[in-house]
N, C-alpha and C positions, 0 to 999 in steps of 0.2 A: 228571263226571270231574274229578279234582281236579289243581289247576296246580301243575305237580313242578317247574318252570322254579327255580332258583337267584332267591335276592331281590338286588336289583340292588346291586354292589359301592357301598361310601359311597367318595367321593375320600380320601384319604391326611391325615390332621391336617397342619396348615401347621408347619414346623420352625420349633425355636427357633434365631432365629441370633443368638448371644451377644453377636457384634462388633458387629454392626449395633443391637441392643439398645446396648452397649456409648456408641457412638457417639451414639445418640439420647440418650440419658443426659447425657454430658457437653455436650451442645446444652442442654439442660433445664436443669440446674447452672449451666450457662457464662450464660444469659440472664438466671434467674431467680434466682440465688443458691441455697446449699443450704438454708439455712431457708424461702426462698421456693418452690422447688419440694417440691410435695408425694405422698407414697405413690399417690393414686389419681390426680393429674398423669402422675406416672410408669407404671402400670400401665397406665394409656389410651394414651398414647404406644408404651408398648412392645406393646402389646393383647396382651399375659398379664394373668392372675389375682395379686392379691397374692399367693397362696402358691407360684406360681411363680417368683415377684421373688424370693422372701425362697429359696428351692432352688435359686435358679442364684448369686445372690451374697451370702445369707446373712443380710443388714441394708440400709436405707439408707447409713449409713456405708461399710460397705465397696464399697458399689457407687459413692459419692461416690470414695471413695480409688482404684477401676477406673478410675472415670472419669479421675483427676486423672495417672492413670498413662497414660492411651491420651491426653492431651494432651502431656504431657511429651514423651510419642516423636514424636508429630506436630506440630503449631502453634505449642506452645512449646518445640521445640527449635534455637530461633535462637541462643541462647549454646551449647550443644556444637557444633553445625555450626561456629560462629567460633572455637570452643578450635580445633578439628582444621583446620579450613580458613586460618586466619592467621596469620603469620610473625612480625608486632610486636605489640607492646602496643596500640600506638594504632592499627593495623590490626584487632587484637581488637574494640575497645572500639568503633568506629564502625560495625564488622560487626553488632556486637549491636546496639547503637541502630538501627541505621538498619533493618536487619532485624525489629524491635520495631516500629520504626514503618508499617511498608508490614503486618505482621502483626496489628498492633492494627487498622488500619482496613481488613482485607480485608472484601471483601463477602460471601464466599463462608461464611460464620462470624460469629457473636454476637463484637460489639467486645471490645476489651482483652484482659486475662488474665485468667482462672482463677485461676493462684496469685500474681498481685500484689494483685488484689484481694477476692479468694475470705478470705471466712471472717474479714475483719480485727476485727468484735465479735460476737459473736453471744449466743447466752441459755448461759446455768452447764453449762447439758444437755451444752452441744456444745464446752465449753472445749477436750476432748482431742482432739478432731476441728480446733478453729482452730488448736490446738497443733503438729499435723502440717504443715499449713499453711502454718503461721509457719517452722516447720523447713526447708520447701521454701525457701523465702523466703531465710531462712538459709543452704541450701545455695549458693543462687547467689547471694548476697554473697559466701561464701566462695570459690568459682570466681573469680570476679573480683579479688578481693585474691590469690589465688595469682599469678595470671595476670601481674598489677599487677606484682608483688613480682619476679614471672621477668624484667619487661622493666624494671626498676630496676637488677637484677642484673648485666643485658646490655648497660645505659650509657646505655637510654632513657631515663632519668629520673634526676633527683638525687638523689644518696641520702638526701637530706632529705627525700623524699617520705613519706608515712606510707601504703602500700598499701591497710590496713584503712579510712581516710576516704577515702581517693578511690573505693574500690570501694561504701561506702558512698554517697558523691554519686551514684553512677552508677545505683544500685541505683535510689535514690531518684526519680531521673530519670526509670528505666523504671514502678516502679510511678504517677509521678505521671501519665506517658503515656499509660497505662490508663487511669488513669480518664478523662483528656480524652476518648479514643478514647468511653468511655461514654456522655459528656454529649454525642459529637456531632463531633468533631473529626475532620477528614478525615486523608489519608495525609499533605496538604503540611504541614498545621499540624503534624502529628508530626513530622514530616523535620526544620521549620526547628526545634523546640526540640531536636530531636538534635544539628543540627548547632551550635546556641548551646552547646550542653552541652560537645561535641568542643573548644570553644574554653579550657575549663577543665583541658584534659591539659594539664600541667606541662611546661616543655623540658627539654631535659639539660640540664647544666652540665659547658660543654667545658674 
């Protein structure tokens, strides 16, 4: 007699979760850099097939650029939290620092930034990719001299101040904070070069 019994159902394939991929991504990036982290690094981590990598975000690059984008909203959003969240200049600017700094050395996350120190030389391949980068970088220099230039406007500052170098100092600051954060520098050792930095905001002139 032959066995008519249905053959037994296989379990459900495991879903692909984009964000969660998303996020393992920019953990991988964030530690190893993006010419250090590589195609089958990434595939193992994500446990997809390369040709599922390259179908859900098209290239390594643009999944670098996914990534840099799902930090942006999250971990490195300490300078827009401080645009929105503070009243003065120098209430801006110590928000950002000091927020950079408890953010650079959390534990809970691969030190520093992504985009302070993401991508600063790389090989000819990827010049358009550090380009991007650099532009981020850019952007939030520019944030900062806006910001700079509003609380000059309002009597915080002299108007001798030149916005675009003090937002540059500051900039400079944060990327250098990064990389300390890299080589090892805890939350205090950030704090007190923020707060050495803070000593550098110009007074008014009454």
């Amino acid at each position: 007699m032959k066995n008519t019994s249905a053959p037994p159902k296989r379990g459900r394939p495991r879903q692909f979760d984009r964000e969660q991929a998303l996020q393992t991504a920019l953990t991988l990036f964030w530690t190893h850099g993006y010419e250090g982290t590589s195609i089958a690094e990434l595939v193992e981590a994500l446990g997809i097939a390369p040709p599922s990598l390259y179908s859900a975000f098209g290239s390594k690059e643009q999944l670098f650029l996914e990534a840099l984008r799902l930090y942006v909203a999250g971990p490195g959003n300490f300078v827009s939290r401080a645009l929105h969240e503070e009243s003065t200049g120098l209430g801006f600017i110590r928000r950002v620092l000091l927020d950079a700094a408890r953010e650079f050395a959390n534990g809970h996350h691969p030190p520093g930034c992504v985009i302070a120190t993401g991508l600063v030389a790389s090989a000819s391949a990827h010049r358009q990719l550090a380009g991007e980068v650099a532009g981020l970088r850019s952007q939030t220099r520019e944030v900062l001299a806006l910001r700079i230039d509003q609380a000059r406007s309002a009597g915080e500052l002299s108007q001798a101040c030149k916005p675009a170098d003090l937002a540059g100092f500051y900039a400079a600051v944060i990327q250098g904070m990064s990389v300390q954060a890299r080589d090892g520098a805890d939350e205090a050792s950030l704090i007190a070069i923020a707060e050495q930095a803070l000593q550098s905001w110009p007074a008014a002139v009454r």
